[in-house]
N, C-alpha and C positions, 0 to 999 in steps of 0.2 A: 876794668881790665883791658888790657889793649896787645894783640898778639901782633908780634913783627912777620912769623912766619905762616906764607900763605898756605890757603887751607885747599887739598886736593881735590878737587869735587870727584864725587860720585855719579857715575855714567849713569843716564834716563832708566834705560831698561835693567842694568843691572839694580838700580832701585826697585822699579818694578816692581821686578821677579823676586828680588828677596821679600819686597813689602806684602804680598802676595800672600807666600810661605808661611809667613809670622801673622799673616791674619787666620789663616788655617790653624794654627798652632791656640791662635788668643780664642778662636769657637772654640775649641778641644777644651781649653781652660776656662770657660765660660761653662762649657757641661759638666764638667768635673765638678766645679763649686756649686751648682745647681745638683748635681748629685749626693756632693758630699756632705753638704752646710753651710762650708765654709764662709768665713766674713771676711772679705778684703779692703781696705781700706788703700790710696795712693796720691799723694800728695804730692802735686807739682806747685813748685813756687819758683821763683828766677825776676830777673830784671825785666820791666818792658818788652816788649815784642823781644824777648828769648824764645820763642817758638812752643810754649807752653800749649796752647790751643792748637796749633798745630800734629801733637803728637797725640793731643785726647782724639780729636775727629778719626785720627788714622787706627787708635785703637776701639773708637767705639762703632766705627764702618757698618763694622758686620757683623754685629754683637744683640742679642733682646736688650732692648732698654728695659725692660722689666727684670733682667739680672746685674746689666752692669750702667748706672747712672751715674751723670754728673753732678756736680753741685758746683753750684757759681752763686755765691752767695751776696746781695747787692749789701750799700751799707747798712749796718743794725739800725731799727726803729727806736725810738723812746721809749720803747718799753723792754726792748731786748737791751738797753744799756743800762737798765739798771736790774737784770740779770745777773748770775752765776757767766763770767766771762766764758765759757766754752760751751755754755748751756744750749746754744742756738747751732751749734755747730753738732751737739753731742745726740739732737732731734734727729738728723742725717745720715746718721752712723747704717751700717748693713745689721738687719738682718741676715738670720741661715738661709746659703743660697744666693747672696749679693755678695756683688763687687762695686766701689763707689770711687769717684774720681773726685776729687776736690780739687776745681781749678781756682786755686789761690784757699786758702784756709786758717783755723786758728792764728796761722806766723804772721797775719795782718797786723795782729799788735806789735809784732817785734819787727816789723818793715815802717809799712806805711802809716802806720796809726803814733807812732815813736816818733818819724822824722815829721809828720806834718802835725803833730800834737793833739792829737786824736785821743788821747789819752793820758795821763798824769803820770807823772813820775812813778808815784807808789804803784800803780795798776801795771805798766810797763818791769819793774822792776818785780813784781811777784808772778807775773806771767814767766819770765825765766826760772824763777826759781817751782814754780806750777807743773809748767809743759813738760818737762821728763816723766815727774811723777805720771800726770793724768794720761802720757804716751802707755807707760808701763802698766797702768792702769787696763787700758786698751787689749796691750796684748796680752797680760793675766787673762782679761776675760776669754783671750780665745781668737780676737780678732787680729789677720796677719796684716802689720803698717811700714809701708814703704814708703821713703821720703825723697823725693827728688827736685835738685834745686839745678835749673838749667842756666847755665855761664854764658855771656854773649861778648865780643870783645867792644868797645866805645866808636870802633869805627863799622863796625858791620848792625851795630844798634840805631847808628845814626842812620845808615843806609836805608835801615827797615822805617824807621821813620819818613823819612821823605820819602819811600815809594808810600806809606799809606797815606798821608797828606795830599800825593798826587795825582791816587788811584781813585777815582768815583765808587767802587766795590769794595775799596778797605778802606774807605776815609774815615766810617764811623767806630773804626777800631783806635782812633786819636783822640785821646782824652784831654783836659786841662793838667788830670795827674802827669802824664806823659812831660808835658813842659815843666814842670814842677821837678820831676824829680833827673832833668838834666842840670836844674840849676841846683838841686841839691844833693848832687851828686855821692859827693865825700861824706857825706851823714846818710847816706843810703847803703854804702860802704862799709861803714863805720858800724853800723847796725846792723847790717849783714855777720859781719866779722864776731861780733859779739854773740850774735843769734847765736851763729855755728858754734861759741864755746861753750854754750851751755846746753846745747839741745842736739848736738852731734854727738852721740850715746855710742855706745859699745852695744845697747841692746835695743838701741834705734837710732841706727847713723844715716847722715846725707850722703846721698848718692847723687855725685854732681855730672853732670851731661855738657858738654862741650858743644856748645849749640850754634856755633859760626856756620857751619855746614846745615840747613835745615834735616835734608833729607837723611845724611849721616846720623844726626843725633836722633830721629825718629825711628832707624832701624837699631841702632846701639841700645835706647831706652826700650823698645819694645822686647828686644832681645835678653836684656836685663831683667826685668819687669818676668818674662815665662820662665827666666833661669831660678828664678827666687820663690815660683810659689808650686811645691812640687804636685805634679795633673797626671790622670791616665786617659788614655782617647775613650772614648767610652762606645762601642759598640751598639750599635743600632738592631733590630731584629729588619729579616727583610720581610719585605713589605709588598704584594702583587696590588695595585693599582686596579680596585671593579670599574666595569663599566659603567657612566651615568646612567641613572634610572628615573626617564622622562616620562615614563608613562601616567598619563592624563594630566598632563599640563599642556595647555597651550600659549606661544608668547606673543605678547600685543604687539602690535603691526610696529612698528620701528617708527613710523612717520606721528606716533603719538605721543612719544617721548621727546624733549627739547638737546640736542647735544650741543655739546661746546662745539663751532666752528673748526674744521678742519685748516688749517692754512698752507697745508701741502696739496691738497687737492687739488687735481687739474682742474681749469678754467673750461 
C-alpha cells in the first residue's frame, strides 16, 4: 500500500499524556478480567515492522504478566506439524481471568506459510475454509477475540527497515523473512486479500490500524482495544500501612555482603 498523503504527526507529550491515561484505563481492565473471568484473546498481525510489537510493549507496560501474556510463537517442531493445525496454538489459549496477546498467530498459514510454501495447497486451502469455524468456536465457548491487522504504506516500511539494519539496538529485529517478503511482495498481498475474504466475519472482523504514524496507531489500537471489552474500575478497600516489626532481628554488617559496584559513586 503506498499513501501520497503525508501523515500529521502527533506531538511528544500530547502522546504521552494520552499514552499514560490508556495505561490507567488497560490496569482497570486488567482487574476487571481477573475479577470477572473473563478470556481475552487479541490478535495482531500486519506486514513487517508495522509496529505490531510496538503496540504489545505499550499495552503490556504496566499490566501482571500473570493476567495478560504474550505469545510469540517460534516455528512448529516436527512434531507439532504433524498435529491438529491449530492444536499448538489452541495450548495458549486464556484461562478465567487472562488476557493473551498473540504477536503473529494461527494467520501464519495464510501469510507466511502460503507465500514461502510452508505448507501445501490442501493445508492452506482448508485452513480458510477451518478459521471461521474454530474462531466461532472460540467465542461460543466464551472467550472475547479481537483481530487486528496493522497497514503500513511501502515507503514508511522501507524506512523502518533501514533504520533497523543501521541501528546496533534493532538490527536483530532484521530477519532473512524481512528480504523475502520485499521480493514477494504481490503474493503477500495477494494472500492478504484473500485471508480478509474469508476470515473477515461479521462475528469476528479485522480491525485494521493505519500504522504510518507509530505513536498514533498505538493510541488509536489501545483506545479501540478498551472501547470493545466492556470493564468496571474496581475498587480497592483502604488500606493503613503497619509499622515494620524488627523486633529481634539483627542485620549483618554490610561489609559482609558482596554488592554490584556502584558507578556513580564519588572517587
Amino acid at each position: 500500500m503506498t499513501n501520497s498523503n503525508p501523515v500529521k504527526k502527533i506531538k511528544k507529550k500530547d502522546y504521552e499524556k494520552e499514552l499514560e491515561r490508556l495505561q490507567v484505563d488497560l490496569v482497570k481492565l486488567q482487574e476487571w478480567i481477573k475479577h470477572s473471568g473473563l478470556k481475552v484473546v487479541v490478535i495482531f498481525e500486519g506486514r513487517d515492522a508495522a509496529g505490531k510489537g510496538g503496540v504489545i510493549k505499550r499495552i503490556t507496560e504496566k499490566l501482571n504478566p500473570r493476567v495478560c501474556r504474550i505469545v510469540a510463537l517460534p516455528a512448529p517442531t516436527e512434531k507439532e506439524k504433524t498435529q491438529w493445525y491449530f492444536q499448538r496454538y489452541a495450548a495458549h489459549l486464556p484461562s478465567a481471568g487472562e488476557m493473551v496477546l498473540f504477536d503473529r498467530s494461527w494467520y501464519n498459514r495464510a501469510g507466511v506459510e502460503k507465500v514461502m510454501g510452508f505448507c501445501t495447497d490442501d493445508e492452506y486451502e482448508e485452513f480458510l475454509r477451518s478459521c471461521p469455524e474454530f474462531e466461532r468456536m472460540l467465542q461460543r465457548s466464551g472467550i472475547i477475540l479481537l483481530k487486528y491487522w496493522f497497514s503500513v504504506s511501502d515507503e514508511e516500511q522501507e524506512a523502518r527497515f533501514l533504520e533497523r539494519i543501521h541501528t546496533p539496538i534493532k538490527r536483530w529485529k532484521f530477519s532473512p523473512m524481512d528480504l523475502e517478503s520485499r521480493d514477494r511482495w504481490a503474493e503477500y498481498s495477494a494472500a492478504k486479500d484473500r485471508m480478509f475474504a474469508y476470515t473477515d466475519t461479521k462475528q469476528c472482523p479485522w480491525w485494521v490500524v493505519n500504522a504510518d504514524d507509530k505513536k498514533k496507531a498505538r493510541i488509536n489500537c489501545i483506545s479501540h482495544l478498551l472501547s470493545h471489552i466492556p470493564y468496571e474500575e474496581i475498587h480497592y478497600p483502604h488500606i493503613d500501612l503497619p509499622e515494620v516489626n524488627k523486633e529481634g532481628y539483627v542485620r549483618a554488617p554490610a561489609d559482609s555482603q558482596t554488592f554490584v559496584p556502584d558507578l556513580f559513586a564519588k572517587s
